[in-house]
C-alpha positions as CSV (number, residue, x, y, z in Angstrom):
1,X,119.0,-47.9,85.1
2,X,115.9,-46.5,84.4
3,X,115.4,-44.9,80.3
4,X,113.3,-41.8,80.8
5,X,111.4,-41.4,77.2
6,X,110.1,-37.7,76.1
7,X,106.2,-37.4,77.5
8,X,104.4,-37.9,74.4
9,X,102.6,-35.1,72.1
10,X,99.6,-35.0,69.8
11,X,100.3,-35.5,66.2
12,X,101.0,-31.8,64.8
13,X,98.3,-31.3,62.4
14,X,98.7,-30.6,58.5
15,X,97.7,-27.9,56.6
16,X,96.5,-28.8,53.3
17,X,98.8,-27.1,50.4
18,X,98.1,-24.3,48.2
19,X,95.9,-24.2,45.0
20,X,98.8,-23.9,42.1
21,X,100.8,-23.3,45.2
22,X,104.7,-24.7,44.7
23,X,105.2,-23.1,48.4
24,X,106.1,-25.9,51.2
25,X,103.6,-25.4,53.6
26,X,104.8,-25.7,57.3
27,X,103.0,-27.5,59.7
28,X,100.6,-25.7,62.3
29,X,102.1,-25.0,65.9
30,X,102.0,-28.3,68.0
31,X,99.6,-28.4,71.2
32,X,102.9,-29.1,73.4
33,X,106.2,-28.2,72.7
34,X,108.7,-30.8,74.5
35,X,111.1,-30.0,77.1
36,X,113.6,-32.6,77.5
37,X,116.3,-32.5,79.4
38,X,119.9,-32.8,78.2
39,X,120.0,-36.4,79.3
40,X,116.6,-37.8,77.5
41,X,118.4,-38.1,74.2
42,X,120.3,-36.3,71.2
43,X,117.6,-35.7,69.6
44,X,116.3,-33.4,72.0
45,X,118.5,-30.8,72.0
46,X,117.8,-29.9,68.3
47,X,114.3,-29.2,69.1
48,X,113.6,-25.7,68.9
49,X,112.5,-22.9,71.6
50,X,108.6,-22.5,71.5
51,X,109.5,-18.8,69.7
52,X,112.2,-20.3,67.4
53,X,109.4,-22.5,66.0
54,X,106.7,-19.8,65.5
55,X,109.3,-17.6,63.9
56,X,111.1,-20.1,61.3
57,X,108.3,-21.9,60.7
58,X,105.3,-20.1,60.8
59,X,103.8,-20.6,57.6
60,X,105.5,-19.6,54.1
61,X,108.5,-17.3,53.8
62,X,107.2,-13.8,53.2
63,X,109.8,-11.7,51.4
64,X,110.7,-8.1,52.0
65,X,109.2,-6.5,49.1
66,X,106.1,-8.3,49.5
67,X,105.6,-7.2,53.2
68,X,106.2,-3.7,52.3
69,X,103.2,-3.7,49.9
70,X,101.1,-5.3,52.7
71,X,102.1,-2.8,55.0
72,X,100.7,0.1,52.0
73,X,97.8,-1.9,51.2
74,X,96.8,-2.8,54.9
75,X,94.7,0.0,55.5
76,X,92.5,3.2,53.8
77,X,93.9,5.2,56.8
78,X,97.6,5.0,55.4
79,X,96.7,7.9,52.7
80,X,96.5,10.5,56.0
81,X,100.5,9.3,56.2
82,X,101.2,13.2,54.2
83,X,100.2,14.6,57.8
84,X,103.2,13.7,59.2
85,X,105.3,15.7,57.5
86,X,102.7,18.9,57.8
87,X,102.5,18.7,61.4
88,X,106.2,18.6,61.9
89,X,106.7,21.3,59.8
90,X,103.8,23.3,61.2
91,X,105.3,22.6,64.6
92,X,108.6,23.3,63.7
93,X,107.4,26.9,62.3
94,X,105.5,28.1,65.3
95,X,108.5,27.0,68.0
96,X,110.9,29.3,66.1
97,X,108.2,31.8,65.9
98,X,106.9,31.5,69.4
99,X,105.8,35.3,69.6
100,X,103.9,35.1,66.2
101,X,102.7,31.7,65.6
102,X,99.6,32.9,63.8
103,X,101.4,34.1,61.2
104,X,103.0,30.9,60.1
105,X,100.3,28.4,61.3
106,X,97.9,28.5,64.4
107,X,98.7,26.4,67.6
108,X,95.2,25.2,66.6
109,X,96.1,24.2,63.0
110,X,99.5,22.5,64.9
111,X,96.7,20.2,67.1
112,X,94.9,19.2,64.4
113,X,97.4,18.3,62.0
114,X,99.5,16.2,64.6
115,X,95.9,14.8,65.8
116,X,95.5,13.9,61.9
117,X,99.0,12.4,61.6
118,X,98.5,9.8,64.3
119,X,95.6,8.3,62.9
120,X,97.8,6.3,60.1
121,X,100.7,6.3,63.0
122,X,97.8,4.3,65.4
123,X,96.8,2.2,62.5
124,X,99.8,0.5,61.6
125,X,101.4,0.1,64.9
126,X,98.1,-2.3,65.4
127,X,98.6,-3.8,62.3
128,X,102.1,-4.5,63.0
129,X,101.0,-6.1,66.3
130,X,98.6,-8.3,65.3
131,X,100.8,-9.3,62.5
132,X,103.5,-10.2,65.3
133,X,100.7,-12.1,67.6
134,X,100.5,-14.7,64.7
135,X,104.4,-15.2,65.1
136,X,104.1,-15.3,69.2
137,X,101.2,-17.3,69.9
138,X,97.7,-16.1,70.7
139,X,98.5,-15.2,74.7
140,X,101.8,-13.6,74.1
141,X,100.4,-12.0,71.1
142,X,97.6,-10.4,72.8
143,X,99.8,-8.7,75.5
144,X,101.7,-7.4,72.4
145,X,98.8,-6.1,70.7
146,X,97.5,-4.6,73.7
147,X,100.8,-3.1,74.3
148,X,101.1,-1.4,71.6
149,X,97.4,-0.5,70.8
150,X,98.0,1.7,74.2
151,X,101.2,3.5,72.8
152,X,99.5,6.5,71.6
153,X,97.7,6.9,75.4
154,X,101.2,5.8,76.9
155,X,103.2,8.7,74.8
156,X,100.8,11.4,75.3
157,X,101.1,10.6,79.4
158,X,104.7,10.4,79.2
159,X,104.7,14.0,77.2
160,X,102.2,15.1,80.5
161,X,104.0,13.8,83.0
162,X,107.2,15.2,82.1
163,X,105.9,18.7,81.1
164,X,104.7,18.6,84.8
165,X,100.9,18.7,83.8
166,X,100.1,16.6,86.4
167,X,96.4,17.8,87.1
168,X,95.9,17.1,83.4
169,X,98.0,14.3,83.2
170,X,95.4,12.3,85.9
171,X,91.9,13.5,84.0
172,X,93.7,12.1,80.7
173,X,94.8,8.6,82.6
174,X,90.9,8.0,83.6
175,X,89.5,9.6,80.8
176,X,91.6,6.9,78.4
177,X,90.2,4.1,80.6
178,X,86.6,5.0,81.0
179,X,87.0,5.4,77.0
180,X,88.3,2.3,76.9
181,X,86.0,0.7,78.8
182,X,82.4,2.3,78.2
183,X,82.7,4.0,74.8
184,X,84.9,1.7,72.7
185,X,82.9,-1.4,73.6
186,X,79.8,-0.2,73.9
187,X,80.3,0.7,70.3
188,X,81.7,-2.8,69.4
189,X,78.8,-4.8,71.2
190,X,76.5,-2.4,69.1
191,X,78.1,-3.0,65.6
192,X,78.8,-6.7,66.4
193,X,75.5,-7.7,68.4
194,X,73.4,-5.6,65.5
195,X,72.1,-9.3,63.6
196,X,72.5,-11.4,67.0
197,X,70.3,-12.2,70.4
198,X,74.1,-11.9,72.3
199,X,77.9,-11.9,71.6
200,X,80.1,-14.3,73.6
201,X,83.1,-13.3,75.7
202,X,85.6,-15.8,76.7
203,X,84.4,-16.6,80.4
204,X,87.9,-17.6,82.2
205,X,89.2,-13.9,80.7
206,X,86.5,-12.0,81.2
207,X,86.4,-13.3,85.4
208,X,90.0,-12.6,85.7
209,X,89.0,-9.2,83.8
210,X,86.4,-8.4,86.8
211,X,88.8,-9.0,89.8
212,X,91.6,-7.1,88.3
213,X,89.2,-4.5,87.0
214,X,87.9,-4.0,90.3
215,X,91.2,-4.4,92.4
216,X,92.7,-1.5,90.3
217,X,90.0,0.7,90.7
218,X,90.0,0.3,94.4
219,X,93.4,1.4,94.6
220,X,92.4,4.8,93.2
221,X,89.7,4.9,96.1
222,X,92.3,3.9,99.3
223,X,94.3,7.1,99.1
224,X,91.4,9.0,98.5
225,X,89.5,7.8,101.5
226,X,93.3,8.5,103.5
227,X,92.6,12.1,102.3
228,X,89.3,13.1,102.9
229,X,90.1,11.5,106.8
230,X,92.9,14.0,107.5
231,X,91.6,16.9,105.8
232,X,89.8,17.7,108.6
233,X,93.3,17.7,110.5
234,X,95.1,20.6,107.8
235,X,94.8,23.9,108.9
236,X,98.4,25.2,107.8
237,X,101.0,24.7,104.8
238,X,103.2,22.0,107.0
239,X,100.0,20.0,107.7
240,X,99.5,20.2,103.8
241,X,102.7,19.0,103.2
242,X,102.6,16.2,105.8
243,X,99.7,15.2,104.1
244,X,101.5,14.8,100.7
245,X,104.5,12.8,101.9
246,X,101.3,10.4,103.4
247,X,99.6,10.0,100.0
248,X,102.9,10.0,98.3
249,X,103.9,6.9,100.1
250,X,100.6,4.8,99.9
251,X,100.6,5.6,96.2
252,X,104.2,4.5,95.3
253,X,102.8,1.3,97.5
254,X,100.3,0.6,96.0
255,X,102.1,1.5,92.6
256,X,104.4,-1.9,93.0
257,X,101.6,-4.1,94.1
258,X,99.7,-3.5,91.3
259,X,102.8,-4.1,88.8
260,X,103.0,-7.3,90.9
261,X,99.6,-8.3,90.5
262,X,99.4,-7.2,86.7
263,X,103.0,-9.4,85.7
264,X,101.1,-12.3,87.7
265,X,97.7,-12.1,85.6
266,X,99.8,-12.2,82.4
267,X,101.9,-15.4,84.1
268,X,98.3,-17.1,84.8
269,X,97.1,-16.3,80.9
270,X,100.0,-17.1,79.5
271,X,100.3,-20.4,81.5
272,X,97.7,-21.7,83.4
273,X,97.7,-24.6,86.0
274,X,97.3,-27.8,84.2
275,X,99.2,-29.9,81.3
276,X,99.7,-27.7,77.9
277,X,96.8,-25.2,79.1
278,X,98.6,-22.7,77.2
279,X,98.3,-24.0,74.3
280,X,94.3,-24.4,73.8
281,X,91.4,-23.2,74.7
282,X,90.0,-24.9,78.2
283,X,87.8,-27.6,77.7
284,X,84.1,-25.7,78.9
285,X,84.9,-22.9,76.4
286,X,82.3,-22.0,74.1
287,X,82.8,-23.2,70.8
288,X,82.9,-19.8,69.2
289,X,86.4,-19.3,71.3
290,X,87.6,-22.7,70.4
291,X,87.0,-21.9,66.8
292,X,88.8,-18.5,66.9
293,X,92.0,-19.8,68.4
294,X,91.9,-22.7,65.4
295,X,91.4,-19.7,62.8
296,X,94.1,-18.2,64.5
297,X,96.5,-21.1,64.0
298,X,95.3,-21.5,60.1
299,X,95.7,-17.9,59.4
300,X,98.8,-17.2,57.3
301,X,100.8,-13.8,58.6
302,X,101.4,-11.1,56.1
303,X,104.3,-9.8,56.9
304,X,108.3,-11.0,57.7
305,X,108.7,-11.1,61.6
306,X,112.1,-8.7,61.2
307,X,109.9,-6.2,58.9
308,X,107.1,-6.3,61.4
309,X,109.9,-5.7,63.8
310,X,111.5,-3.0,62.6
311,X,107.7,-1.6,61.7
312,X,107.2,-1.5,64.7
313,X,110.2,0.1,65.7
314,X,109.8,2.7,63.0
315,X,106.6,3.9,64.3
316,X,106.9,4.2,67.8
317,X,110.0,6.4,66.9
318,X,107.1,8.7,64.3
319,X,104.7,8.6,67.6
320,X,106.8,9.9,70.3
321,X,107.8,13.7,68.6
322,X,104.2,13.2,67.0
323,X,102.5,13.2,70.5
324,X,105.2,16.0,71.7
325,X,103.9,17.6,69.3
326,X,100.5,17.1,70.0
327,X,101.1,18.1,73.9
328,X,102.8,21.4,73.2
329,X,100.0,23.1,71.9
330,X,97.4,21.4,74.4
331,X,97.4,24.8,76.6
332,X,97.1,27.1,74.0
333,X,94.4,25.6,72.4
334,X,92.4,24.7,75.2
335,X,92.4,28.1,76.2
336,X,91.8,29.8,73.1
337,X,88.5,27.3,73.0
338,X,88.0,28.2,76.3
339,X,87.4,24.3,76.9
340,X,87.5,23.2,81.0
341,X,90.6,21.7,81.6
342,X,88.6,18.9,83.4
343,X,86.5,18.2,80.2
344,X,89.6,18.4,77.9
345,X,91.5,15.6,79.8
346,X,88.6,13.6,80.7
347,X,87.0,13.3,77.5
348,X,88.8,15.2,74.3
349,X,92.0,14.2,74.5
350,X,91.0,10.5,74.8
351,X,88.8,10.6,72.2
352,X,91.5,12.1,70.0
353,X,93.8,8.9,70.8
354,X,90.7,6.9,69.5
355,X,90.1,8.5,66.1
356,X,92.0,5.8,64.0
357,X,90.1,3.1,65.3
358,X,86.6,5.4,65.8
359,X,87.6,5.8,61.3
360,X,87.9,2.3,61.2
361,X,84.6,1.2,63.3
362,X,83.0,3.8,61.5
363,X,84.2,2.4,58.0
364,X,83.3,-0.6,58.8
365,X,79.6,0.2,60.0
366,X,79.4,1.6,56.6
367,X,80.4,-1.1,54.4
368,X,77.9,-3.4,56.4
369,X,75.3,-1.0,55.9
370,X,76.0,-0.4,52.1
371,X,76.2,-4.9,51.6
372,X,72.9,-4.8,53.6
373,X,71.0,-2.7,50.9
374,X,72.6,-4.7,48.2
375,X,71.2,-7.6,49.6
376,X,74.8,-9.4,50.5
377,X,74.6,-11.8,53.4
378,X,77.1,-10.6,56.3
379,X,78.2,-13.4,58.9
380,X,77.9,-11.9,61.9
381,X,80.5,-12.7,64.5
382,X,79.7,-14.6,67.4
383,X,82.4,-14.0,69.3
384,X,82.2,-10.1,70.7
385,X,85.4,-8.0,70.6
386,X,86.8,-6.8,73.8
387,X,89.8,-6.4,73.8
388,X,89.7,-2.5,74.9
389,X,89.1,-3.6,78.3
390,X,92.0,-5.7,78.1
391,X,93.5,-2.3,77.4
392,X,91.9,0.0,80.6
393,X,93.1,-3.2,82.6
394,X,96.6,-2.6,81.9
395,X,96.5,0.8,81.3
396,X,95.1,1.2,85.3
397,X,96.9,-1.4,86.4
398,X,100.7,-1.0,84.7
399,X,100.8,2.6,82.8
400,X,99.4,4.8,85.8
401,X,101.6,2.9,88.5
402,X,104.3,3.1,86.0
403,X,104.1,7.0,85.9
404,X,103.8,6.8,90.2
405,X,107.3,4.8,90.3
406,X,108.7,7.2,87.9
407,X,107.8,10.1,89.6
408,X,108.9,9.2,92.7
409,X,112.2,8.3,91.1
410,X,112.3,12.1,89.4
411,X,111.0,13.7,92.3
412,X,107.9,14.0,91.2
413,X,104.0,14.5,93.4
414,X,102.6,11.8,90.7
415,X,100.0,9.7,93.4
416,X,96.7,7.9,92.6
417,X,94.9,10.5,94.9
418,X,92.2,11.6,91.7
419,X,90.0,13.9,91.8
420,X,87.1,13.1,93.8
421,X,84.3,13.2,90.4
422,X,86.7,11.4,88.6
423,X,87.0,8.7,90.8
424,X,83.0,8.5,91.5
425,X,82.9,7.6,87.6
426,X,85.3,5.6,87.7
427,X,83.9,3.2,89.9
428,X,80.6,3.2,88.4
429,X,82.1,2.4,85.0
430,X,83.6,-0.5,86.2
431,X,80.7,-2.1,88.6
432,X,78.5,-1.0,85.0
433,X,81.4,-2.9,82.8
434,X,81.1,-6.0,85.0
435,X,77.5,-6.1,85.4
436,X,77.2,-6.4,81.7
437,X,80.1,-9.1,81.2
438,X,79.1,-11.1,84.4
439,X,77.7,-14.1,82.4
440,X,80.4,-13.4,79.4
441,X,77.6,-12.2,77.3
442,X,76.6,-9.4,75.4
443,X,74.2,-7.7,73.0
444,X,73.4,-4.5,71.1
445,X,71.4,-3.1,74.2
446,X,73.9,-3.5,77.0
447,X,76.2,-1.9,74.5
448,X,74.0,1.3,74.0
449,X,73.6,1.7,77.8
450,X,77.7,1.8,78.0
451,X,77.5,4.6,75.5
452,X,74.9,6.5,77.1
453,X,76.5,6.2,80.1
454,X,80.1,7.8,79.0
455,X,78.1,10.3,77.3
456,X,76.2,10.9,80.3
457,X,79.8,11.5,82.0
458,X,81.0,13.5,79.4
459,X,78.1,16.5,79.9
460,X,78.9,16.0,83.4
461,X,82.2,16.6,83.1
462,X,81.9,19.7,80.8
463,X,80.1,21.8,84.2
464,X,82.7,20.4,86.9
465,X,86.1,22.3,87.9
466,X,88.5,20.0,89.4
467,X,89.5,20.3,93.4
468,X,92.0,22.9,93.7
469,X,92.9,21.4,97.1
470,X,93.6,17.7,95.9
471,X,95.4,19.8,92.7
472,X,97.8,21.3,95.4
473,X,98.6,17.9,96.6
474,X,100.2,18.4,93.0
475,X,102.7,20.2,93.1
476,X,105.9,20.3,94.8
477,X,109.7,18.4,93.9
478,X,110.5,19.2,90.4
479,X,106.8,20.3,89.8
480,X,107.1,24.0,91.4
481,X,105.0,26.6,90.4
């Protein structure tokens, strides 16, 4: 009888010890992790689960204490933690004096100081995920990141969506991705691509990043071209509601084909074709990518995988009634700054979401400017940071189907029939977003003509009233006037 032996592996590289350091150091993660089968041989069933090694032996043992102080120390931001407790309070005060709010504290004051409060809230819940990517792996650990780097944008549609602010609700879901795709890295490509010709993007993403890109963007555009072709055919409120029911069910449709196709993207990322392509970069990648993922394996986490954990858990239970918080005074204020609701979902309320890491971008553009005039040499990063479009991606193609399913499970007229303006822009930004990633390069230039652009659809949207007849397709179910 034939002996199957266990496929061989490459050696597991060693790390070199600390200086003074009496710390064992553990081994870096191996480029395959074997998979026998029960019969190959004893040995094989102690081997650990590819997440049992990163989380017992990634690097030293960090104790508790120690991964508290990291968590204090890990950001400047964390001193805005004493608006948390103001903003409750504040809110707290005006919903048990609803008739008199002024004289406690403005539903202005309420905005801002919740808007304050999840700056440190946005902060760490980053930190905490890219502490846990070092524990997961790069791939898993960038869905994680990205997961969570969206929670903020996620709450605050959840808080719409179930406050029945649907017309709102739909300029917020493409103002966050048009923010996360034009603004945020346009921004990045300008600080980053300051001291160099071009950045580099990783080219097998960043074509997977098209397709999908362009495939959920399209699916915004089918039920609007459905609409505008049976307008014409509406001419009383049963022809209206006919029309509903139509868009209703190509949205939900389309909703579940795009969870499909986003669950298969992360499958291909996670684990492409080919032997142990998971575990390292593909052989054509530039060498800036190679050398980020071997950084990545050398880097040493800061905090204990169940403190990051319950971190985690921690602040996503301070974002949720943070955001509520947020959301019940959206009307009042946007009204008493007579703001256009168009312009207030499109482009403020996004950029409020973004103001922890517009502090931090903006701290950092400061510190580079302040080394420069001391005459410090900064290394400028070769490899360009884009992982916000990583964020649109799933935001358009997992979050706003999401809130389709659930709505038709609550009864709810949640489609993906947007407003016509806001779909116009929408496909521009992405056929703009492409254009400038198409050969997985960038510079300073493309990233100033990705600003100018959002700010061009900001002024735009400032003079534009939404459709009232695509915002009647809005109501109805549990929605009623």
């Amino acid at each position: 009888m034939r002996i199957l032996e266990p496929p061989q592996t490459a050696p597991i590289p060693e790390r070199a010890p600390d200086n003074a350091s009496g710390d064992i150091e553990q081994p870096l993660l191996p480029q395959t992790i074997r998979d026998f089968s029960s019969s190959d041989s004893d040995a094989s069933k102690n081997t650990p689960t590819w997440l049992e090694y990163r989380f017992t032996t990634r690097g030293k043992y960090i104790g508790v204490w120690k991964s508290i102080k990291a968590i204090i120390f890990s950001s400047w931001l964390n001193v805005l933690v004493v608006f948390i407790p103001l903003s409750w309070v504040a809110h707290f005060l005006n919903h048990e004096n609803a008739e008199h709010p002024k004289h406690f504290y403005p539903f202005s004051v309420t905005f801002s100081l919740s808007l304050l409060a999840l700056i440190p809230l946005e902060g760490l819940i980053e930190y905490g995920g890219e502490q846990m990517s070092l524990y997961c792996g790069k791939d898993l650990g960038d869905l994680i990141v990205v997961t969570l780097s969206n929670a903020v944008e996620a709450v605050l549609a959840i808080v719409l969506f179930t406050k029945c602010e649907l017309r709102l609700l739909q300029s917020t879901l493409v103002g966050v991705t048009l923010l996360h795709l034009l603004f945020v890295p346009g921004i990045t490509f300008i600080v980053g691509g300051a001291k160099l010709v071009y950045q580099e993007l990783n080219p097998h993403i960043a074509q997977l990043n098209h397709t999908l890109l362009i495939t959920g963007v399209l699916a915004m555009v089918l039920p609007f071209a459905l609409y505008t072709t049976l307008q014409e055919e509406v001419t009383s409120s049963s022809d209206v509601n006919l029309l509903q029911g139509k868009v209703l069910m190509i949205s939900r449709g389309l909703a579940v084909i795009l969870h499909y196709l986003y669950i298969l993207s992360r499958i291909f990322l996670h684990n492409p074709p080919g032997d142990n392509n998971s575990f390292r970069a593909l052989p054509d990648a530039p060498a800036a990518i190679v050398e980020h993922e071997q950084d990545l394996l050398k880097r040493e986490p800061e905090l204990n995988p169940w403190v990051c954990i319950v971190l985690l858990v921690v602040i996503i239970g301070f974002i949720a009634p943070t955001t509520q918080f947020l959301a019940d005074s959206v009307d009042i204020v946007r009204a008493e700054g007579r703001i256009p609701e168009e312009w207030f979902g499109l482009v403020l309320l996004p950029l409020a979401t973004y103001s922890a890491d517009g502090l931090l971008a903006m701290g950092h553009f400061l510190r580079s400017i302040v080394r420069h005039f001391r005459g410090q040499k900064i290394q400028p990063l070769i490899l360009a940071k884009a992982r916000s479009i990583d964020m649109a991606i799933q935001f358009n193609l997992f979050w706003v189907p999401s809130l389709v399913v659930t709505g038709w499970c609550n009864s709810k007229p949640m489609s993906l029939l947007f407003d016509r303006f806001e779909v116009i822009v929408l496909v521009g930004a992405c056929f703009l977003v492409n254009y400038v990633t198409a050969d997985a390069k960038t510079n300073w230039a493309e990233g100033a003509t990705m600003v100018a652009f959002y700010i061009m659809i900001a002024l735009t949207a400032w003079f534009y009233a939404s459709d009232p007849e695509i915002s009647q397709l809005l109501v109805g179910g549990s929605c009623q006037v």
